[in-house]
Steps between C-alpha positions, in 0.01 A plus 500: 500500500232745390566855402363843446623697230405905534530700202443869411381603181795603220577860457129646307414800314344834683136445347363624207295765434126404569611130661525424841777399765327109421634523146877592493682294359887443489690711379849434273675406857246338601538247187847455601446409838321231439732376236745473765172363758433191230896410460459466844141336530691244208800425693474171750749665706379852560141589516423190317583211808237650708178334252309421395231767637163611485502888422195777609572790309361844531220611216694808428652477125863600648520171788315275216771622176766410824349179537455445148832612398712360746335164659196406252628150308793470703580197725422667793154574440284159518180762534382808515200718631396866489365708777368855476479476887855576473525818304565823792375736272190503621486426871803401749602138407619355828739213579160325636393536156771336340535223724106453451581476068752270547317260750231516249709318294722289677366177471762333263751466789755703308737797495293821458572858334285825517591757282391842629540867566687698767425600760337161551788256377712692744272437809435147393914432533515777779236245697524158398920461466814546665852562373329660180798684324312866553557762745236620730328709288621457216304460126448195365647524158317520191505082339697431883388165605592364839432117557384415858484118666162372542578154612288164423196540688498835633226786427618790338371713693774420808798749490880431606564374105823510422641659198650285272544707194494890367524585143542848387415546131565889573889449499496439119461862452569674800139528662 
């Protein structure tokens, strides 16, 4: 069984004076989050037993210090790609988009991840799963990841993935 593994960026910073939305990066939270993100990218019976993946990450500083902070190294990961085609900041990033990223790089026949933004990573579990642990409407949380079945041999693309997994980094500290 394949899988798809949809995280939001950790908790980031407002940005600073003279940068743009592109370069926020996490803020103290943030850090912890994906503390709590690795333990569980490092355990073989949470996050960890649905590797090894291939990961597309936004080219925003806040979903690539996630990445690196909480899935770069680990088991999980066997590789890893960056996409600025990703980043919303600059145009709506649809879940056509996304699917498009990951196809791009889903020749190894294994699990993959995309780590992302919201509004996107919200559509992309809104569309492609079912039984995804969030209410109609509902935000994704910051450092949530939800892991959807792909199945063997099926595109990812196809929706009517089941969720498998949720994992809320947010309850460490109340939101």
């Amino acid at each position: 069984m394949r899988y798809l593994i949809v995280v939001r960026h950790a908790s980031a910073e407002d940005a600073a004076p003279g940068r743009g939305d592109v370069e926020r990066v996490l803020s103290a939270k943030g850090r912890r989050q994906c503390t709590r993100l690795r333990g569980w990218a490092e355990d073989p019976e949470a996050l960890g037993r649905f590797g090894p993946v291939t990961a597309v990450v936004s080219a925003a500083a806040r979903t690539r210090e996630t990445f690196e902070r909480g899935f770069a190294g680990t088991t999980l990961v066997a590789e890893s790609f960056e996409s600025a085609a990703l980043y919303n900041g600059r145009r709506h990033v649809g879940v056509e988009d996304v699917v498009a990223e990951l196809a791009a790089h889903d020749g190894a026949g294994r699990s993959l991840m995309v780590v992302g933004h919201n509004p996107t990573v919200r559509e992309v579990v809104d569309t492609l799963g079912v039984d995804v642990p969030l209410g109609r409407g509902a935000w994704f949380p910051k450092g949530g990841t939800v892991v959807l079945e792909l199945g063997d041999d099926s595109p990812i693309g196809v929706g009517g993935r089941r969720c498998v997994g949720f994992f809320d980094p947010t309850e460490i500290d109340g939101g």
